[in-house]
C-alpha positions in Angstrom: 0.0 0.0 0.0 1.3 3.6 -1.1 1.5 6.3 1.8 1.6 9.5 1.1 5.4 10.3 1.9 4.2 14.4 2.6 2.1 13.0 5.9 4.7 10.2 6.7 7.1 13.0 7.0 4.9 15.5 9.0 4.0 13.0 11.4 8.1 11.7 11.3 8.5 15.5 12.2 6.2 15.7 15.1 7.7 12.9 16.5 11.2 14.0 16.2 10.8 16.9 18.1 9.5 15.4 20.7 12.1 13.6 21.3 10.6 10.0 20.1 13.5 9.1 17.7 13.2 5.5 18.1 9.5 6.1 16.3 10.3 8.4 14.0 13.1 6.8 12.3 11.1 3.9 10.5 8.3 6.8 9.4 11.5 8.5 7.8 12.5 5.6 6.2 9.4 4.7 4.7 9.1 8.6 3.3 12.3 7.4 1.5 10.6 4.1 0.5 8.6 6.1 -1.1 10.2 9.0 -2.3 14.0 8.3 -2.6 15.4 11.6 -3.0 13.0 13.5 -0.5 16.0 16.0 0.5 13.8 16.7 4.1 13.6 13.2 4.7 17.5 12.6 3.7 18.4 15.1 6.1 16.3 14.6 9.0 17.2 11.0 8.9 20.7 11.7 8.8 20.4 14.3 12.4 18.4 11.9 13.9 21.3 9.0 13.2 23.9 11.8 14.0 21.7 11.9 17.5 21.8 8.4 18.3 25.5 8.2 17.8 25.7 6.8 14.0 28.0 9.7 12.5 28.8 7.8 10.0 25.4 7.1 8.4 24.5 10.6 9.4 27.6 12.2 6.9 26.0 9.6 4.0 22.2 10.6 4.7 23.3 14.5 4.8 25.2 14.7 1.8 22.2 13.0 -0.2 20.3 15.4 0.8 22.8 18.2 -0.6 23.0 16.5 -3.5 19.4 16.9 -3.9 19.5 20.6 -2.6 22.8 21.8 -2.3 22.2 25.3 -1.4 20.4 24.6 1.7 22.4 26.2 4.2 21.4 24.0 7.5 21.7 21.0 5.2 25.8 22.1 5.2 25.8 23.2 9.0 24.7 19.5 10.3 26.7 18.1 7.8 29.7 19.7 9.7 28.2 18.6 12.8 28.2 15.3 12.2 31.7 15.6 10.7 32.6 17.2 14.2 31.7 14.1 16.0 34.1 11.9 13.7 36.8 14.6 14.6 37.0 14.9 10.4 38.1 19.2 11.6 39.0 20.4 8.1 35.8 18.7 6.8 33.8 20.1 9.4 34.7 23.5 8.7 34.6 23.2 5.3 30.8 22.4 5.7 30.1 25.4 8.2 31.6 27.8 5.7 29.3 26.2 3.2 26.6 27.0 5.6 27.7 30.4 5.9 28.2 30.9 2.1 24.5 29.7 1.2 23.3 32.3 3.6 23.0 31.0 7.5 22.7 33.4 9.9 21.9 31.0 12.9 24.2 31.5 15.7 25.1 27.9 16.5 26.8 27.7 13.3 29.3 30.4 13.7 30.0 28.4 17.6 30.3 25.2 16.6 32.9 26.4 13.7 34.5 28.1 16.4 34.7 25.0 18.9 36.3 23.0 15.7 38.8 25.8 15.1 39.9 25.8 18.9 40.6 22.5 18.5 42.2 22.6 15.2 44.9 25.4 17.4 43.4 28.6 14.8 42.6 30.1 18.0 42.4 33.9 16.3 39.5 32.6 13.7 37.6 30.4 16.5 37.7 34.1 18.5 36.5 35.7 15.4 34.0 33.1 14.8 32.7 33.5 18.9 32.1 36.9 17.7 29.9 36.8 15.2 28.2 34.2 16.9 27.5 36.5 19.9 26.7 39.5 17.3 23.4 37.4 16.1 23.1 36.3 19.3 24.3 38.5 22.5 22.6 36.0 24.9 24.4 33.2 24.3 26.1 31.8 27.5 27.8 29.2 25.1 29.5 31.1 22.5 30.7 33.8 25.9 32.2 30.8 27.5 33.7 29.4 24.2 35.0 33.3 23.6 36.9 33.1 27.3 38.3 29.7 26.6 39.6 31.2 23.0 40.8 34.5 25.0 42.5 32.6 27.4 44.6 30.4 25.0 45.6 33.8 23.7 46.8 34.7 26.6 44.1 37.7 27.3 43.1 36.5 30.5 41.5 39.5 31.7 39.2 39.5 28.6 38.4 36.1 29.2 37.1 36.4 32.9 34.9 38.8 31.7 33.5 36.7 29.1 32.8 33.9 31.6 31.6 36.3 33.6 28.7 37.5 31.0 28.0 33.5 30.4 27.4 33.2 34.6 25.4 36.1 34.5 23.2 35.1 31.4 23.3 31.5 32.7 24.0 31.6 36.5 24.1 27.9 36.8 26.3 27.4 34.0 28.8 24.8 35.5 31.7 25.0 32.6 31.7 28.5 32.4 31.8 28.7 36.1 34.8 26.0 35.9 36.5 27.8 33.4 36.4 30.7 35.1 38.5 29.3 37.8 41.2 28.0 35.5 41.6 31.9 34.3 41.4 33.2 37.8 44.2 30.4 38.5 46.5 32.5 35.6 45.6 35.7 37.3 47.3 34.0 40.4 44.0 34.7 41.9 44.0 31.1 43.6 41.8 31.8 46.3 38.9 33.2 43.8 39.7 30.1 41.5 38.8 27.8 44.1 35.7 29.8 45.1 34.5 29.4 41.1 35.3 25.8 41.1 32.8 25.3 44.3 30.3 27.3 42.5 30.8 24.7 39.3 30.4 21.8 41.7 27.4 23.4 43.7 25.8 23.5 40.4 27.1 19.9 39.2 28.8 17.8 42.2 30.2 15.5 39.2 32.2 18.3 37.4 35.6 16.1 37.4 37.3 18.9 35.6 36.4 21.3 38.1 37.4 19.2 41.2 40.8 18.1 39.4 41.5 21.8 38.9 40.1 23.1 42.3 42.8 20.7 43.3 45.8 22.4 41.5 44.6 25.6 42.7 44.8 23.9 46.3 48.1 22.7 45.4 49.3 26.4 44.3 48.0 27.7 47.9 49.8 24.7 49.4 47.4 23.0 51.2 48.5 19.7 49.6 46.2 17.2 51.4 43.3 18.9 50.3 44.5 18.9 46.8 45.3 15.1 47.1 41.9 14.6 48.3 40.3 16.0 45.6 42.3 14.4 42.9 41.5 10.6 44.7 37.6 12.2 44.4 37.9 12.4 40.7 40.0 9.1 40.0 37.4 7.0 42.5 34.8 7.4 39.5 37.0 8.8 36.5 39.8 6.7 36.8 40.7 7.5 33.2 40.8 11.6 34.5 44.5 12.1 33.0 44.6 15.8 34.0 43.6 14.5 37.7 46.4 11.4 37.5 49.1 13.6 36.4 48.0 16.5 39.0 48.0 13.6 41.7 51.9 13.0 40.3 53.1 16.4 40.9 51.2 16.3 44.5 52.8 13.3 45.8 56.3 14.5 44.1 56.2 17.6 45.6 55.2 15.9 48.9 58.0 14.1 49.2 56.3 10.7 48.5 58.3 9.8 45.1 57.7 6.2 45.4 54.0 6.3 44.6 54.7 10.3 42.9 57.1 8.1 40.0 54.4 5.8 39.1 51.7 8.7 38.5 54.3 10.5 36.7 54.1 8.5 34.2 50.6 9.3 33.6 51.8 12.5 31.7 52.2 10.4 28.4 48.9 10.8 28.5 48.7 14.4 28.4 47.9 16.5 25.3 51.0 18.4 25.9 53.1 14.9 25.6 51.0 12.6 23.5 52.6 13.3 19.9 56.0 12.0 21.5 54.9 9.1 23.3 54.2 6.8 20.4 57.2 8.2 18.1 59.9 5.0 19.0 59.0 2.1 18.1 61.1 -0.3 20.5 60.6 -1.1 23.7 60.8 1.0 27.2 62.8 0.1 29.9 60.9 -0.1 32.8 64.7 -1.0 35.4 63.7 -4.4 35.5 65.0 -5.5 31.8 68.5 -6.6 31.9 70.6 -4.4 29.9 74.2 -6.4 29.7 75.4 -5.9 25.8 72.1 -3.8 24.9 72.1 0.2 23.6 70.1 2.0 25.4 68.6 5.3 24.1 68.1 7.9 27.0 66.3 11.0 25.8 65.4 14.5 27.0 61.7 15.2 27.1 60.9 18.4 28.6 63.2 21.4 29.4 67.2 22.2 30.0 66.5 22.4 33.3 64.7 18.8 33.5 67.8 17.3 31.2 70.6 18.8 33.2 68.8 17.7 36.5 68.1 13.9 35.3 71.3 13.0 33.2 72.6 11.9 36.6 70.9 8.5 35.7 72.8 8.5 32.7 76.1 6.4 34.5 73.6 4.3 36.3 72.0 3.0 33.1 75.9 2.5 31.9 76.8 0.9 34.9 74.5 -1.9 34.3 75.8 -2.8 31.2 74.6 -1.0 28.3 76.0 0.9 25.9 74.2 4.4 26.2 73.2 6.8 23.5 72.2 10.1 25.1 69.2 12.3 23.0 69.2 16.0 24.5 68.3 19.2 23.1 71.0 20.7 20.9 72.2 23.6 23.1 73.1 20.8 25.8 75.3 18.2 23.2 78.5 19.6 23.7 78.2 19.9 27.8 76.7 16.5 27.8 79.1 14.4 25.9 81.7 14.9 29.0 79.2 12.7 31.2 80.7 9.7 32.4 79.3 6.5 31.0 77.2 8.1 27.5 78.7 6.5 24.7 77.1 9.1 22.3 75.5 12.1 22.5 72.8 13.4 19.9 71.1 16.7 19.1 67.5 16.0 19.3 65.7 15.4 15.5 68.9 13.9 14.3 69.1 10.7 13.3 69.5 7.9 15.6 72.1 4.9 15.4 70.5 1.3 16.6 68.6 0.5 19.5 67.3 -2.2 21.4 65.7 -0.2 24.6 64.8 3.4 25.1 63.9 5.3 28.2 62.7 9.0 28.8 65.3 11.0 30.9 62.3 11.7 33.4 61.2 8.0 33.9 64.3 7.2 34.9 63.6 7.7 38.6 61.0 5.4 38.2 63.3 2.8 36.7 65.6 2.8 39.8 63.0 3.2 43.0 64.0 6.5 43.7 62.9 7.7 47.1 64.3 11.6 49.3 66.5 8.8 50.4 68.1 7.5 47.1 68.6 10.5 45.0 71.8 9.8 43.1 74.4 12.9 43.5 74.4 15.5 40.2 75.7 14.3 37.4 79.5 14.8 36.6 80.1 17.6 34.1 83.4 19.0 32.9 83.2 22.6 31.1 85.7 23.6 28.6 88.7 24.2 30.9 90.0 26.4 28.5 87.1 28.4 28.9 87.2 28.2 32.5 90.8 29.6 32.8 90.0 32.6 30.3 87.4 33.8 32.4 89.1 33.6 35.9 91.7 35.7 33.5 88.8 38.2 32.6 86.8 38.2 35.9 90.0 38.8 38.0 89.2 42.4 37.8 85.6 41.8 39.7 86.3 42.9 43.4 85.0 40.9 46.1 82.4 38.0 45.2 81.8 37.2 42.1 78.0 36.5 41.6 76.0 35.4 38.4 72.3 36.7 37.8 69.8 34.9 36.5 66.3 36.6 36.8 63.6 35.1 34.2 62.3 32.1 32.5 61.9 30.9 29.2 58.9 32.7 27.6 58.4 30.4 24.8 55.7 27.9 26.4 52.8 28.2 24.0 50.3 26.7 26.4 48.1 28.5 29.1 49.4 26.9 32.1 53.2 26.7 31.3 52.9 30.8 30.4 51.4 31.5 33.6 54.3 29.4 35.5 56.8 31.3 33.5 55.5 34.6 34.7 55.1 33.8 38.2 58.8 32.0 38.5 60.7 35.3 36.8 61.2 39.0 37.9 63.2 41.5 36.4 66.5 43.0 36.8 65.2 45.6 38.4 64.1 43.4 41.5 67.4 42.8 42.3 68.6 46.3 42.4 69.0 45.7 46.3 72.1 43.3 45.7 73.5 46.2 44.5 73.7 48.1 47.5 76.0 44.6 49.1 79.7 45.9 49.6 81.9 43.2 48.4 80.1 42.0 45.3 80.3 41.9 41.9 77.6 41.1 39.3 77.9 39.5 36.4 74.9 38.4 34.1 74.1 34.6 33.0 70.5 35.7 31.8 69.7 34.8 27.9 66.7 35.5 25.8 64.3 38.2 25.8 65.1 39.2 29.4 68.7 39.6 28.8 67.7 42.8 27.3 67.2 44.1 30.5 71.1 43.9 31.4 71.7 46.6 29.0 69.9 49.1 31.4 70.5 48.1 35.0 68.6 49.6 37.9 70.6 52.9 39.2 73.5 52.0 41.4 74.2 48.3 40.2 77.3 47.7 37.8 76.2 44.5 35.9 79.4 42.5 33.8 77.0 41.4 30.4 78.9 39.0 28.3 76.3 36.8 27.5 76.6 37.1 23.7 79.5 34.9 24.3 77.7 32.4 25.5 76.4 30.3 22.7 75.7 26.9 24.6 75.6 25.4 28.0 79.2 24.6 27.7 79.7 28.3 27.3 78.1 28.7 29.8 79.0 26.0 32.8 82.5 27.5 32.3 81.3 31.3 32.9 79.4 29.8 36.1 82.6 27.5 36.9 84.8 30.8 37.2 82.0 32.5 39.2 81.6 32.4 43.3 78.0 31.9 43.3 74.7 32.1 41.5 71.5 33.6 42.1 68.5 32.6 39.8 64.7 32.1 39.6 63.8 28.6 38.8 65.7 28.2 35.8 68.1 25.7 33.8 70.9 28.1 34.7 70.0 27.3 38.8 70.2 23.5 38.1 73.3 23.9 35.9 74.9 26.0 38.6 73.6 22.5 41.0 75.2 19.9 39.3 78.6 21.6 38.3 78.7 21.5 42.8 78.6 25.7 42.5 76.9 27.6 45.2 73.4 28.1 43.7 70.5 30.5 45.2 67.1 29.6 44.2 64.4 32.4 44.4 61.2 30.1 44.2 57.6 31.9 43.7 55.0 30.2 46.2 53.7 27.6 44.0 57.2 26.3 43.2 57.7 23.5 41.2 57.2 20.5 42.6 60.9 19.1 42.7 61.9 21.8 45.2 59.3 19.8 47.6 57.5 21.5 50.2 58.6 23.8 52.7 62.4 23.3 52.0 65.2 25.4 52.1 67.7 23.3 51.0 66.8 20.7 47.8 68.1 17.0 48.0 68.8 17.1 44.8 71.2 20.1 44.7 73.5 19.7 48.1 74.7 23.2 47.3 71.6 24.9 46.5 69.4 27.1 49.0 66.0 28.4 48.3 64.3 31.2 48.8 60.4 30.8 48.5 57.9 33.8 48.7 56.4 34.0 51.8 53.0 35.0 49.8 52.2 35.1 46.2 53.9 37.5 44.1 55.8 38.7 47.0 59.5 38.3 45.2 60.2 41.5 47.9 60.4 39.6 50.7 62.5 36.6 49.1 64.7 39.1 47.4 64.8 41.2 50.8 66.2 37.8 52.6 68.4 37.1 49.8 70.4 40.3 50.1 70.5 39.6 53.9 71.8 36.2 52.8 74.5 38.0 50.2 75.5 40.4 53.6 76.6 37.7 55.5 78.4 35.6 52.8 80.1 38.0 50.7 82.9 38.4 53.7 83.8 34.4 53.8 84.1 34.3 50.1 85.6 38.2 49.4 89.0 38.5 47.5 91.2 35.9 47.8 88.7 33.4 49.0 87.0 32.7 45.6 85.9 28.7 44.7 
């Protein structure tokens, strides 16, 4: 019997919308029994598969329909929604500009291009996309909250708060916006207010794993550690797949002091977004410590920072020690230091090629490998700078009156993500800030800061006389023989501090509040470094106070190492 396909689709319709898409997907199909090409019937079909999670189907149904009609802008729009669900990105935005180009003016278009561009890293065009979205629209809480998280990854966190703000107040129980709030506040170092926005997120949605994992690295930033690891065991009791909570939980138990169970979490950062592209990239096997490694090569490789390499090579001779032959993959500013380190057998620039190997093992798992507890910390690696270099500038610095003392006073500013930007600004100051060292009799100053900051050196604060010869510093071999032929070093949390570490040199850590979690917790002195001493802020942002008991510090020392009494 022949139905008429235009009341089969009305009454498909009617039930679609009210939410009965179990019964109105065999009324759709039997429209298209009857009428193969019906483009409304094609389409509909196709969101309703796209709804009950068959994106696939849902692409083939849509594009019929196009085929049939193909300037139909909403046609193009779910198109590139179902495309979004199959993470197809270019294809998806390829659809919404065809939405766009036949004509749409619906508001949901121009957000969910803009979601698919944040993810695709065109942060600029999925801001510019928010926009237009809010122009149609100015009430919509989701394209304000999608604008902050856009503003944010731009690093315009001010903007963004206000644009969570607007989504709270058009949508006060908005959870995510009230979520990602707090992760902007936490950038403002506003860590008190962060954790106030993630309560409101969990008032509103007890459940909100991403809010209690990062209500817990706000915790974690004020200090209060237990709290923190509370919260994190919250999220992993029923998301136990929460990697941002896991790898939090890492850096809490690490920073702690409880490495043994800290190691294991650590790993979890494979995981992350920010380390997934490298964790599949070598093909042969990881050592986990318990392989035997007697007539193997064994590829060691950097991961993360200078600071990170220079600190963990000290595993290097342990690895050798057990029989391997090592191969040693580091950044290339850090090859020419690093092939002096006893027991590596080569030493690559990271991206080159790499000869045979039957094991590999990132430099930061290696703690993991060999049970490291406070305890067990093997003693900083063993590196010999150019002596050459060395006795040319204890020639040069000769001159320097009284102590000799290297600055370092900023961070790299390269990080591209939010969270590594924000750490960078709260662990540097500028040269200014150390304008009381100046005022020390008996010292002399001499600059070890490169990059951007180093700028800074060519204007000093009034009253301090800073040495700058960093252009001649074109790697860390350089630059362990400057700090060789120095008395002492004063840096924020840098790779210069932990170079300054392992070469035995006096080193002075200035540490912002939230420090880095392999200072541990209420130190002064670091297990890692025997001849480094740290100086936290007492409060966040307060570098006075640190700097303040650092030149009190400086007072006291420059006398037992003043002429004639340099290391």
């Amino acid at each position: 019997m022949n139905e008429d396909p235009t009341v089969l689709l009305a009454q498909a319709v009617a039930l679609h919308q009210q939410g009965a898409l179990v019964d109105a997907e065999p009324l759709y199909r039997r429209v298209l029994q009857q009428a193969p090409r019906q483009s409304d019937a094609l389409h509909l079909l196709g969101v309703l598969a796209a709804q009950q999670g068959r994106p696939d189907e849902a692409i083939a149904l849509i594009s019929a329909a196009i085929a049939e009609l193909p300037g139909t802008a909403i046609f193009h729009a779910n198109l590139g929604r179902a495309y979004k669900a199959l993470r197809r990105l270019d294809d998806a935005v390829a659809s919404f500009d065809r939405a766009i180009a036949c004509g749409s003016t619906d508001p949901g278009v121009f957000n969910d291009r803009g979601s698919v561009l944040l993810e695709m890293d065109r942060t600029q065009a999925a801001l510019d996309s928010f926009d237009q979205a809010i122009a149609l629209q100015p009430a919509s809480a989701g394209a304000f909250n999608n604008r902050g998280n856009a503003l944010r990854l731009l690093d315009r966190n001010l903007e963004a708060l206000d644009s969570f703000d607007r989504a709270i107040a058009l949508l006060p129980d908005y959870a995510d916006a009230a979520s990602n709030r707090g992760n902007v506040l936490q950038e403002l170092d506003r860590f008190e207010a962060a954790v106030a926005s993630y309560d409101q997120a969990l008032a509103l949605q007890p459940d909100h794993a991403d809010a209690r994992a990062n209500r817990a690295a706000a915790l974690r930033a004020l200090g209060h550690y237990v709290a923190a690891l509370g919260d994190y065991d919250r999220v992993l009791a029923v998301r136990p797949d929460h990697i941002a909570a896991r790898s939090g939980r890492s850096l809490c138990l690490l920073q702690m002091g409880d490495l043994a169970r800290g190691w294991v979490e650590y790993e979890s950062r494979w995981q992350t977004p920010r380390f997934a592209a490298r964790a599949g990239r070598l093909a042969q096997p990881n050592w986990s410590g318990a392989e035997a490694l007697a007539g193997k090569t064994i590829l060691l490789h950097a991961e993360q920072g200078f600071g990170d390499t220079l600190q963990f090579c000290r595993y290097a001779p342990l690895v050798a020690a057990r029989g391997a032959r090592v191969v040693l993959e580091v950044a290339r500013p850090l090859v020419r230091l690093l092939a002096t380190l006893d027991g590596v057998d080569q030493v690559i620039a990271d991206g080159m090629p790499v000869p045979p190997f039957d094991l590999h093992c990132p430099l930061m798992s290696l703690p993991l490998a060999f049970g490291t507890t406070l305890a067990t910390i093997p003693p900083p690696a063993t590196l010999v700078p150019p002596a050459d270099r060395i006795a040319d500038w204890r020639r040069r610095l000769a001159a320097l009156p009284g102590l000799r003392v290297g600055l370092i006073w900023a961070g790299s500013s390269t990080k591209t993500y939010p969270e590594g930007r924000a750490i960078d600004r709260r662990r540097s100051i500028a040269l200014e800030d150390y304008a009381p060292l100046a005022a020390v009799p008996g010292v002399s100053l001499v600059s070890l800061q490169k990059g951007e900051a180093a700028r800074q050196a060519a204007a000093p604060p009034p009253g301090m006389t800073l040495l700058d010869v960093t252009d001649e510093l074109n790697d860390f071999a350089d630059t362990a023989a400057l700090v060789a032929a120095l008395d002492l070093v004063i840096s924020v949390d840098t790779a210069v501090a932990h170079l300054a570490g392992t070469l035995n040199k006096p080193v002075w850590i200035l540490t912002q509040f939230d420090a880095d979690w392999r200072w541990l917790a209420d130190r002064t002195d670091s297990p890692w470094y025997p001849t480094a001493r740290l100086f936290n802020q007492p409060a966040i942002g307060d570098w006075g106070a640190a700097i303040a008991d650092v030149t009190a510090a400086l007072c006291h020392v420059s006398p037992e190492l003043g002429p004639g009494n340099h290391a």
